[in-house]
Every structure is written in structure tokens, then in C-alpha cells.
N, C-alpha and C positions, 0 to 999 in steps of 0.2 A: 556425842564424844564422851568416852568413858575418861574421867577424872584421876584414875589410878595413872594414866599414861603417860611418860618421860617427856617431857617439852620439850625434844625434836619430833618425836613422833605425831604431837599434838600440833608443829607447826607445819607439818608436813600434809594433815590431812587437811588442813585449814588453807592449805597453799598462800602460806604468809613466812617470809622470811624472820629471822630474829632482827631486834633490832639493829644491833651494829650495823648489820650488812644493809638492811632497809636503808638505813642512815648513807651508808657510801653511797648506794645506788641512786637515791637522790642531790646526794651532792655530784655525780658522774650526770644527771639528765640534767641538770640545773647548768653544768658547764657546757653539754651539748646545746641545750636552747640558746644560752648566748653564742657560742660560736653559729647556728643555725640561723638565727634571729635578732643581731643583735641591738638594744634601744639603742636611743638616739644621746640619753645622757650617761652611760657607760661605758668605757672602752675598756675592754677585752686586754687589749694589748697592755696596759698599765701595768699585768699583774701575770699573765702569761704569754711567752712568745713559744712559735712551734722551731725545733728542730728537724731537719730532713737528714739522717744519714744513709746510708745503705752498704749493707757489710755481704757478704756471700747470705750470712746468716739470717739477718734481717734488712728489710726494704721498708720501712711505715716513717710514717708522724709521729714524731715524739713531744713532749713537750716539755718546757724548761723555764723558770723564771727570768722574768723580762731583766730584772735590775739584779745582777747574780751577783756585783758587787756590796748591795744591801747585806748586811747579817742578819743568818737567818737567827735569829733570838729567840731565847723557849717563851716569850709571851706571844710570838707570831706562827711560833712554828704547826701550831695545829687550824692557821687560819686557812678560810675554806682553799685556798688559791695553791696553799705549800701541800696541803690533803689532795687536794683530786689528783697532784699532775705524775705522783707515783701510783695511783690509783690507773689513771688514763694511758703510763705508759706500759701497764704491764695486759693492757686487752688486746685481744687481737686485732688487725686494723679495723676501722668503722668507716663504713662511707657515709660520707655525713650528704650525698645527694639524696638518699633514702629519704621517704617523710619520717616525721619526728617518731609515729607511733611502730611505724619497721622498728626502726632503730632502739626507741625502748623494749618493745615485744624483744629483742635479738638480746639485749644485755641484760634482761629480766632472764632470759633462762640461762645465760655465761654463770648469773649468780646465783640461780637458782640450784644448777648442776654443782658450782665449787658447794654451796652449801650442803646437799646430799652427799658429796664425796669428802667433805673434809670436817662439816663442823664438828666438833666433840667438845659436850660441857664442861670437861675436864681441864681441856686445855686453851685458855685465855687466848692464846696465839691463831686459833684457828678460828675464833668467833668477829673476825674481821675477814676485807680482803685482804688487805695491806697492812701487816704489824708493826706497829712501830717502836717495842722494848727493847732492851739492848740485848737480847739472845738472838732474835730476830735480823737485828740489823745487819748484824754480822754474816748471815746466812743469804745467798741469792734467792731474791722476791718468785714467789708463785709466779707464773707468767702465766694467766689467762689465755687457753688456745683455744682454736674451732673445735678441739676435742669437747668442749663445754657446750659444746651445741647439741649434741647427744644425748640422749636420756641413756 
């Protein structure tokens, strides 16, 4: 690998995401293992509970903090539980019957693809999935489709 080359090009041929995203996509298999598998001194429920709507629009599992009464506080608000479930709610649906390694194989290339089509060094906003700055906030979230399934 030639050394002159732009560190997307470099992670591209390495087929390794940047950090950030690495980062989400493990915290997104970490919350599918527990909903898939979960021990016996953790519960799930404490910290996220699922939503079912269904609009013309959309039909899936959403997910939503179990105690929505709690305030969310800027010393929690980046804990892994408040992170994944804006993460979780913008994929397309997941069958979580799938074995663990479908399902990762399936969400490795969702990120793989945002990352080819979106990242740019330039812009802080797009080296995540989910951005959380206040230019951002204001704006409606990427929504992760099967279009990301495509190379």
C-alpha cells in the first residue's frame, strides 16, 4: 500500500472502516448479542424497552428507553444504552432469527456502504452514523435502507 494515499482510500483497500463507525457497529452487535442471548445477571429491559408502531410509512421495532421519565443528563447521555437506540432505530428492520454471524455479515456491509457513500474527512458529521452536534440534530437522521445492501 502506497503511503502517499488519502486515509479513505487506504481504509478502503484494507477493508477496515474508520474508527468512529467501527466503534457504532460494535456497540449495534453488542446490543444484538444481548437481545439474542441474553445472561442471566443482566437485563436488557432496565435500560431499553422496544416500541411497535406501524404507520403506512413504516412497519418495524423501534426502540426507546425503558424509564423515559429519568433525565437524560449530558453525563449519561453518551452512555452505550442512549447511543445505540438512535443508532438501532434508523437500520432497516433486522431479523434477529438469523444466526448472530448473518446478521453481523448483513450490518457490516449497511456500514460499510454508508461509509463509501458518505464519509468525507472534511466533514466531522459524516465520520459517524448517527451525529449527535447541534447542526445535526436539527436535521432528520440518515435512515439506513436496503439500498445499503448494494455495492
Amino acid at each position: 500500500m502506497s503511503p502517499d494515499l488519502d486515509y479513505k482510500t487506504r481504509l478502503i483497500e484494507s477493508r477496515l472502516l474508520p474508527l468512529t463507525i467501527s466503534l457504532e457497529l460494535q456497540d449495534l452487535l453488542l446490543l444484538i448479542k444481548l437481545m439474542k442471548d441474553p445472561p442471566d445477571n443482566f437485563h436488557l429491559k432496565d435500560y431499553i424497552a422496544a416500541t411497535s408502531f406501524s404507520t403506512r410509512a413504516s412497519s418495524k421495532n423501534h426502540l426507546k428507553r425503558s424509564h423515559p421519565h429519568i433525565p437524560r443528563l449530558n453525563s449519561s447521555r453518551f452512555f452505550n444504552f442512549n447511543r445505540v437506540i438512535k443508532l438501532w432505530n434508523s437500520l432497516p428492520y433486522i431479523d434477529l432469527t438469523q444466526s448472530y454471524a448473518s446478521i453481523k455479515s448483513c450490518i457490516f456491509l449497511i456500514f460499510w456502504n454508508y461509509f463509501l457513500r458518505h464519509y468525507d474527512l472534511n466533514d466531522p458529521c459524516t465520520w459517524c452514523i448517527v451525529c449527535y452536534c447541534s447542526k445535526c440534530s436539527c436535521l432528520p437522521a440518515i435512515t439506513l435502507s436496503h439500498s445499503y445492501l448494494q455495492a
